[in-house]
C-alpha positions as CSV (number, residue, x, y, z in Angstrom):
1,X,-20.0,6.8,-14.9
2,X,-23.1,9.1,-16.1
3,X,-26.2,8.1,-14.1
4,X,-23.9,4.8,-12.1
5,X,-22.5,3.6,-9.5
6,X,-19.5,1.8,-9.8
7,X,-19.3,-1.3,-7.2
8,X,-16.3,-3.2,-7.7
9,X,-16.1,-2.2,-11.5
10,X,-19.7,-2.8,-12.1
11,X,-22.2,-0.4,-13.0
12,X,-25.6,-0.4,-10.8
13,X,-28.4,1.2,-10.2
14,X,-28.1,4.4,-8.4
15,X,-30.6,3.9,-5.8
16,X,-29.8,0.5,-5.2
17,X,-26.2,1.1,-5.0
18,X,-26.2,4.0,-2.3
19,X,-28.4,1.1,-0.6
20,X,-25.9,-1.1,-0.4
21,X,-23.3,1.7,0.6
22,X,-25.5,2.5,4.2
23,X,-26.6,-0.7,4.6
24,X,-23.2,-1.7,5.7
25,X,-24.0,1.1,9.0
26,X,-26.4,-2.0,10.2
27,X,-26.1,-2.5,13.7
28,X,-24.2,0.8,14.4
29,X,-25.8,3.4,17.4
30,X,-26.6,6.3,16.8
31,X,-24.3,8.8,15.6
32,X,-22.7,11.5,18.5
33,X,-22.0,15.0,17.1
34,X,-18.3,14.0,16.1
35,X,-20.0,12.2,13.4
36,X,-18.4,8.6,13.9
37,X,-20.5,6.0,15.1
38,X,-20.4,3.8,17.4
39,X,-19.6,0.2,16.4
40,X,-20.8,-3.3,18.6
41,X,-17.7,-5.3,18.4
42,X,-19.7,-8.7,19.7
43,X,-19.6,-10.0,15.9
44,X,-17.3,-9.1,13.1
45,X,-19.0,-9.7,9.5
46,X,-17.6,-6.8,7.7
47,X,-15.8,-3.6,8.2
48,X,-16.8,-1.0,6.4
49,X,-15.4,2.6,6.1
50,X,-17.6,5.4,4.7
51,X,-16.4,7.8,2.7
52,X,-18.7,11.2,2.0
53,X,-17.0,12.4,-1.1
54,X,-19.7,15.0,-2.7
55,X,-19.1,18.4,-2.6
56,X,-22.4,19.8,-2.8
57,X,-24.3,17.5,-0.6
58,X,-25.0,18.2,2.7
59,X,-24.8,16.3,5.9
60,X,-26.7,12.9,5.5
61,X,-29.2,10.5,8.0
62,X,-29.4,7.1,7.8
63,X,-32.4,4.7,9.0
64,X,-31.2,1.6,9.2
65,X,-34.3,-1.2,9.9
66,X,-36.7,1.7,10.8
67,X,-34.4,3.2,13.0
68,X,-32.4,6.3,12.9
69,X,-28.7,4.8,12.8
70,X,-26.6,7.5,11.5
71,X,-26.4,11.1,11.9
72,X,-25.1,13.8,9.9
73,X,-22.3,12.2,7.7
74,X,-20.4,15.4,6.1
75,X,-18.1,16.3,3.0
76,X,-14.7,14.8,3.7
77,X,-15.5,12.8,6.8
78,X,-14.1,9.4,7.1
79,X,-15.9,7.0,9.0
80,X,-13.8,4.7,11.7
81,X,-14.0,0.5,11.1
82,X,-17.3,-0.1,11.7
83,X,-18.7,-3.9,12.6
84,X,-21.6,-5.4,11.5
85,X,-23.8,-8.5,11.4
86,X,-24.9,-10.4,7.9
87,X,-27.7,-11.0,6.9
88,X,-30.4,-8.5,5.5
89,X,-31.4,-5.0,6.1
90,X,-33.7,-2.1,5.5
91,X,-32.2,1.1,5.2
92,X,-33.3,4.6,4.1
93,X,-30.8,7.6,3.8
94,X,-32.0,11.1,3.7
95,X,-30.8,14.6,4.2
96,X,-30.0,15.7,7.8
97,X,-33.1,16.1,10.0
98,X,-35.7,14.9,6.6
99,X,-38.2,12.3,7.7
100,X,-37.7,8.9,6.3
101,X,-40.0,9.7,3.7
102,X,-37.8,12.5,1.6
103,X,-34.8,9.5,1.6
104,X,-33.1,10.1,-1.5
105,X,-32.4,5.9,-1.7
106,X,-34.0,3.0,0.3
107,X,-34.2,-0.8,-0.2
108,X,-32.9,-4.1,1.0
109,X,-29.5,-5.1,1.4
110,X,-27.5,-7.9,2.3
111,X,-24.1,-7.8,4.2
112,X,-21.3,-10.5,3.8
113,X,-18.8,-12.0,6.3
114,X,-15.3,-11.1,6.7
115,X,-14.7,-8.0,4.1
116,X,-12.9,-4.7,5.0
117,X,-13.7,-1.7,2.5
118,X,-14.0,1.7,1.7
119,X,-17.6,3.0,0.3
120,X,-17.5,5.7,-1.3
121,X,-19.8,8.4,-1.9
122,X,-18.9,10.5,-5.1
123,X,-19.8,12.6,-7.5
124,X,-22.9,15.2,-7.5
125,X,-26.0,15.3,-5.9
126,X,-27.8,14.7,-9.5
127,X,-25.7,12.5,-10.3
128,X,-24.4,10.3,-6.8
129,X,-22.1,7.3,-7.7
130,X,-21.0,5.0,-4.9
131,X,-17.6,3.3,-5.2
132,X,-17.2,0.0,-3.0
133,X,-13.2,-0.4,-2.8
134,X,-11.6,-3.8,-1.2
135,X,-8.6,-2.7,1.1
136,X,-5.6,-5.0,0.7
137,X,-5.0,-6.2,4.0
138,X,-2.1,-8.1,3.0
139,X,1.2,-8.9,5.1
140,X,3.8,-6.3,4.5
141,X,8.1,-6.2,4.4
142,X,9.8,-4.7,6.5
143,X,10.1,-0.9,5.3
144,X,7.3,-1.3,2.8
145,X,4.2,0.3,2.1
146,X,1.3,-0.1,-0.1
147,X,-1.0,2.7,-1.5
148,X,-3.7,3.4,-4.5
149,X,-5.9,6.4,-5.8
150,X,-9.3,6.5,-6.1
151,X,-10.7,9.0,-8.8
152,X,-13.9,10.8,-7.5
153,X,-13.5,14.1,-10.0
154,X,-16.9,13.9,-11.6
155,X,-16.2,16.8,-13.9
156,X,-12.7,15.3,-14.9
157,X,-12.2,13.3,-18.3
158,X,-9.4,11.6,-17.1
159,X,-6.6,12.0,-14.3
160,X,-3.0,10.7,-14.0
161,X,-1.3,10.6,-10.4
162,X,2.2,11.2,-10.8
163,X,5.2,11.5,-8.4
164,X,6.9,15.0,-8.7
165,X,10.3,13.7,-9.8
166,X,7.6,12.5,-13.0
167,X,7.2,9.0,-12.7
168,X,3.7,8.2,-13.3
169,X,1.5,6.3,-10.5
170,X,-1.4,4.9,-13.0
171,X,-2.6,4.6,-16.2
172,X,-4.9,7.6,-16.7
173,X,-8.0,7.0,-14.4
174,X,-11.8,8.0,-15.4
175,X,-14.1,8.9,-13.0
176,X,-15.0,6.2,-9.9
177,X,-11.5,4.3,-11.0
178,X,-9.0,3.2,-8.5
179,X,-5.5,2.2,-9.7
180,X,-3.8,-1.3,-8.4
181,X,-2.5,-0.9,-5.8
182,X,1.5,-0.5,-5.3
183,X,3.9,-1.4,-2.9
184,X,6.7,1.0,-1.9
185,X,9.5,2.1,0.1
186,X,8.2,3.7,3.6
187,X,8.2,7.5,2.9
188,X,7.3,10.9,2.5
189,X,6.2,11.5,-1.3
190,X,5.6,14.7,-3.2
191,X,2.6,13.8,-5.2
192,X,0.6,15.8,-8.2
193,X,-2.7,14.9,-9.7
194,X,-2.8,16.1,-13.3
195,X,-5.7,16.4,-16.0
196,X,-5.7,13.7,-18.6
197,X,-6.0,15.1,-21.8
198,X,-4.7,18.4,-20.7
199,X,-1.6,17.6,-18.6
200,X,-3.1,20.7,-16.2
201,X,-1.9,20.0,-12.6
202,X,-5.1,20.0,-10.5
203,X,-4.1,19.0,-7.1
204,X,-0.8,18.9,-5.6
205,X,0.0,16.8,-2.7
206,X,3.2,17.6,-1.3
207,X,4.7,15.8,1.9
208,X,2.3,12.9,1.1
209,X,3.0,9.8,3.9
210,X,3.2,6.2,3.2
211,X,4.1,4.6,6.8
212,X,5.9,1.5,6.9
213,X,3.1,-2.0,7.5
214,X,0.4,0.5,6.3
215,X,-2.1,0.2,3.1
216,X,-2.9,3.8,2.5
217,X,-5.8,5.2,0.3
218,X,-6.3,8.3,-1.8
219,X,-9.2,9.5,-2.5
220,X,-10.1,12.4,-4.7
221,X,-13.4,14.0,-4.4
222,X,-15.2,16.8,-5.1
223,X,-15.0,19.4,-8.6
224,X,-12.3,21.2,-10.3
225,X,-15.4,23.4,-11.7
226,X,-16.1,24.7,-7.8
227,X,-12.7,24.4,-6.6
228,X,-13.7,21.8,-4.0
229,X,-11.2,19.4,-5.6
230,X,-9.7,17.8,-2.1
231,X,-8.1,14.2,-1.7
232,X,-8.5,12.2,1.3
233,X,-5.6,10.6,3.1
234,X,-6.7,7.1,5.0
235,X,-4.6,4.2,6.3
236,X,-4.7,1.2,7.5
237,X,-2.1,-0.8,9.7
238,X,-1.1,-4.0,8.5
239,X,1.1,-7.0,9.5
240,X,4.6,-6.6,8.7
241,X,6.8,-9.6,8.0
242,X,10.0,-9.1,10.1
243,X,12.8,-10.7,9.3
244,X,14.1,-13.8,10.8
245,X,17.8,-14.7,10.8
246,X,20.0,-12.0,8.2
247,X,18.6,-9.7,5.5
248,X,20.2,-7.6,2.9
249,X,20.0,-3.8,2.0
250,X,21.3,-1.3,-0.5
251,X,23.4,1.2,1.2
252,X,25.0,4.7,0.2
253,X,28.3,4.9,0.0
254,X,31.2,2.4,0.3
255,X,31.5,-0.6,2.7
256,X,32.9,0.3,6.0
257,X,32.2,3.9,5.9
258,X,29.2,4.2,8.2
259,X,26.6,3.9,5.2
260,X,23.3,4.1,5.4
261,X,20.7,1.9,4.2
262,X,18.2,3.2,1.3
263,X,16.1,0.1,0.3
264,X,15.1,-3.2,1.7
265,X,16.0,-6.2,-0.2
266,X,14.1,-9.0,2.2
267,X,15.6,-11.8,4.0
268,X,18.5,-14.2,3.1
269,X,17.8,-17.5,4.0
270,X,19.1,-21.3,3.0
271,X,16.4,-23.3,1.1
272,X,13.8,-24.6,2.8
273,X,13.0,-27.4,0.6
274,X,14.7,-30.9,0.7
275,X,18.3,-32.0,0.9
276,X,19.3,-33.7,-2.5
277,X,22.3,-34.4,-4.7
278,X,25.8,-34.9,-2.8
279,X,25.9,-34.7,0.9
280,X,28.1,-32.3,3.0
281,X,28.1,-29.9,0.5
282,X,28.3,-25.9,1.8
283,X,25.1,-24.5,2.2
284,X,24.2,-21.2,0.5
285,X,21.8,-18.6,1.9
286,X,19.5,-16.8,-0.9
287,X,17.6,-14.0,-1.2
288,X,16.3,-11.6,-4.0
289,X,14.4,-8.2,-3.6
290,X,13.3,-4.9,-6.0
291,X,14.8,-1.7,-4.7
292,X,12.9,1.1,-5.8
293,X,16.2,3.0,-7.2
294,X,17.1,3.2,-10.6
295,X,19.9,0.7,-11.7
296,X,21.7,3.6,-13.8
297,X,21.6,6.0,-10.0
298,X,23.1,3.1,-8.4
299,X,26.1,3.2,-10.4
300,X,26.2,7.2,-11.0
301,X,27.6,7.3,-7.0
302,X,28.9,4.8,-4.6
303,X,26.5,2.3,-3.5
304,X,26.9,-1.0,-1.8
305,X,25.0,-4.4,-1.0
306,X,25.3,-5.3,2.7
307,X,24.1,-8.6,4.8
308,X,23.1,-8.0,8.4
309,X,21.9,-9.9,11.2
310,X,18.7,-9.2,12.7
311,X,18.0,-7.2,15.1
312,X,17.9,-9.6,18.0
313,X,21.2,-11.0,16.9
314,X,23.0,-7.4,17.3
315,X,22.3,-6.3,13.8
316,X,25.8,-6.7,13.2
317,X,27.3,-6.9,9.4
318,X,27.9,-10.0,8.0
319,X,28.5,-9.3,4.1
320,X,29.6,-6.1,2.0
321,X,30.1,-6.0,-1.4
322,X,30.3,-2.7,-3.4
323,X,28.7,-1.6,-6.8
324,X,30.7,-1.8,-9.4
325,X,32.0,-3.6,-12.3
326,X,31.5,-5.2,-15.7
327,X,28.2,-5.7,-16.9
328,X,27.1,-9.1,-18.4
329,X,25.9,-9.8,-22.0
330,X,22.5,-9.1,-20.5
331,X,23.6,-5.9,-18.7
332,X,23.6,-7.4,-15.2
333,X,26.3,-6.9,-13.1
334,X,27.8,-9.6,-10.5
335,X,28.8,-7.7,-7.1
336,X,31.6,-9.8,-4.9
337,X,30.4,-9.7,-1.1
338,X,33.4,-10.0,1.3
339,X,33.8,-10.5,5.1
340,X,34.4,-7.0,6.9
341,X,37.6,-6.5,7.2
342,X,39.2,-9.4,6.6
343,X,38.1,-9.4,2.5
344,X,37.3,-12.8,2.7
345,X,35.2,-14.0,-0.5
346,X,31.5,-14.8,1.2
347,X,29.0,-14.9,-1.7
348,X,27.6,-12.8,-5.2
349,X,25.0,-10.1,-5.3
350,X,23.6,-10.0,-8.8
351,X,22.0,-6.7,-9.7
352,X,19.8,-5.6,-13.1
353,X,17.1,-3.4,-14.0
354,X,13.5,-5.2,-12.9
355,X,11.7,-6.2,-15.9
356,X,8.3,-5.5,-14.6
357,X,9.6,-1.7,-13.7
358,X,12.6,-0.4,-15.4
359,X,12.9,2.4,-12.9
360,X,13.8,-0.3,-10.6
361,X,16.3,-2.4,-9.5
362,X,16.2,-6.4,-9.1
363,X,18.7,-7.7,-6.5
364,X,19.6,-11.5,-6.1
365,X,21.9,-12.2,-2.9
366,X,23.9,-15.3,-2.6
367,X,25.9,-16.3,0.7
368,X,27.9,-18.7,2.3
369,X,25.5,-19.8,5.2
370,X,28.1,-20.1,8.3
371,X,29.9,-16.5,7.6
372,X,30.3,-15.2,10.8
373,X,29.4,-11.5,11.6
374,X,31.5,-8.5,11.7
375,X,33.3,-8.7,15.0
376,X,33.1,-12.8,15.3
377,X,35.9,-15.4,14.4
378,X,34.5,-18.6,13.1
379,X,35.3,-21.6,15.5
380,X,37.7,-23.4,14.0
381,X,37.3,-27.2,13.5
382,X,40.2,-29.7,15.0
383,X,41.2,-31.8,12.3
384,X,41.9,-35.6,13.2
385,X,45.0,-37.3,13.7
């Protein structure tokens, strides 16, 4: 992005652009020497998160409609949430105690209702580029997270973010690029950032944490030339969708044998939809889910798919069925799920490698609604005279 700013993958004038990125300050107070400011919660038209990603820029003022708004913004620092009204603005930035008439970008800009963002301020002084990133503020599984990088390596062809076991994050991204973003299990991740045409590690990010209901955001700034490279870490909490009724999991080891569960497969549920076709039939509880787990690692050691309750119903088991089998013509494979203990038939669990991530395994759950839970007899019905 030589000379740009990239603004929701468009290219802008530089001035104009870094405009827009402190306009969103309007309405803020001043700034205490923390460096956060303060935010007047009486009307929420956008959230904005500012992001001071140049490595050889000092701290930075901002004037926001004549007034000084925001003081000393430094390398690194992370704004909090900050609130503002829409409409328009005039805003000047300028280095840390400058007057407003050494500001290195002013103008006029106009702020939008309900958006949440990161701006971001990359690159080099000569050559500034402001990123404005969307957050996904999305509703969340249960044990799930969602991340992306953002590329602010100015002196960097190319980069590819790649877990350590060597599964790629991203298609190689240039300079102001963020990748989609990804939903995950809730973890700890070893990550490393490595040059594109090179395959050079330049950053590694070891012990990197993606909490469950969060959207979390890395961003790379500064140089590999100056070794200022750094990423930023930044989350945000996010609604999770908790379960209602039973859910299934994939669990180590074999059913019955105090496993333990390693991925989330989402609720199982009867259709929601109409009742059609013959009456009185049995109903059948489905659900389906990706575990992050190769299909090949599921069958290399004992694995299992359970069906619980929730966790206001006790939690208890309902379902077990263990991994193993004859594969299909298609390379699936068709799981029997029993009733603890008793080995009652109770439904199918259908696993196979995802299609949209081969690294991954697709899981389809189908149960007999009325199984009663580990520890529970079904009430028997009288028959009639």
């Amino acid at each position: 992005m030589s000379g740009g700013m990239r603004i929701a993958g468009h290219v802008q004038d530089v001035f104009l652009v870094l405009a827009l990125l402190i306009g969103f300050l309007a309405g803020s107070m001043w700034l205490p020497a923390s460096g956060r400011a303060m935010q007047q919660p009486e009307s929420r038209a956008a959230e904005i998160r500012i992001v001071h990603g140049i490595a050889d820029a000092g701290p930075l003022d901002v004037y926001m409609d004549g007034s000084l708004a925001l003081i000393g913004i430094g390398f690194t620092d992370t704004s909090g949430a900050l609130v503002f009204s829409s409409g328009e603005h005039e805003l000047a930035v300028v280095p840390t105690g400058a007057n407003r008439e050494n500001a290195i970008a002013a103008g006029t800009i106009t702020l939008e209702n309900n958006t949440q963002s990161y701006a971001t301020l990359l690159g080099t002084v000569d050559a500034a580029s402001v990123g404005i990133f969307p957050v996904d503020e999305r509703m969340l599984d249960q044990e799930r997270a969602r991340f992306r990088i953002i590329s602010g390596i100015p002196d960097a062809v190319g980069i590819v973010p790649v877990f350590t076991s060597g599964d790629a994050v991203s298609e190689p991204l240039a300079f102001g690029d963020a990748s989609q973003y990804a939903a995950i299990d809730a973890g700890v991740y070893d990550l490393d950032i490595l040059d594109a045409e090179s395959g050079v590690l330049l950053l590694s990010l070891p012990q990197t944490p993606f909490a469950e209901g969060t959207t979390t955001d890395v961003i790379l700034v500064g140089q590999v030339g100056d070794a200022s490279l750094q990423a930023i870490v930044h989350s945000i909490q996010v609604e999770i969708a908790r379960t209602i009724g039973r859910s299934a999991q994939i669990v180590t080891g074999e059913c019955g044998a105090g496993e333990e569960a390693i991925a989330s497969l989402g609720a199982v549920q009867t259709g929601q939809g109409d009742q059609v076709g013959t009456a009185g039939t049995v109903p059948v509880a489905q659900g389906f889910g990706v575990a992050g787990i190769p299909f090949s690692a599921l069958l290399a050691s004992p694995h299992a798919v359970s069906v619980t309750e929730d966790g206001e119903a006790g939690g208890a088991l309902v379902a077990c069925g263990e991994i193993g089998g004859t594969l299909t013509d298609t390379g699936a494979m068709v799981v029997a799920l029993e009733v603890p203990d008793s080995g009652t038939p109770s439904g199918v669990a259908v696993l196979a490698p995802a299609l949209e991530d081969p690294h991954a395994t697709g899981v389809s759950v189908f149960l007999i609604a009325d199984v009663a839970p580990e520890g529970e007899q079904a009430t028997p019905v009288a028959a009639n005279d």
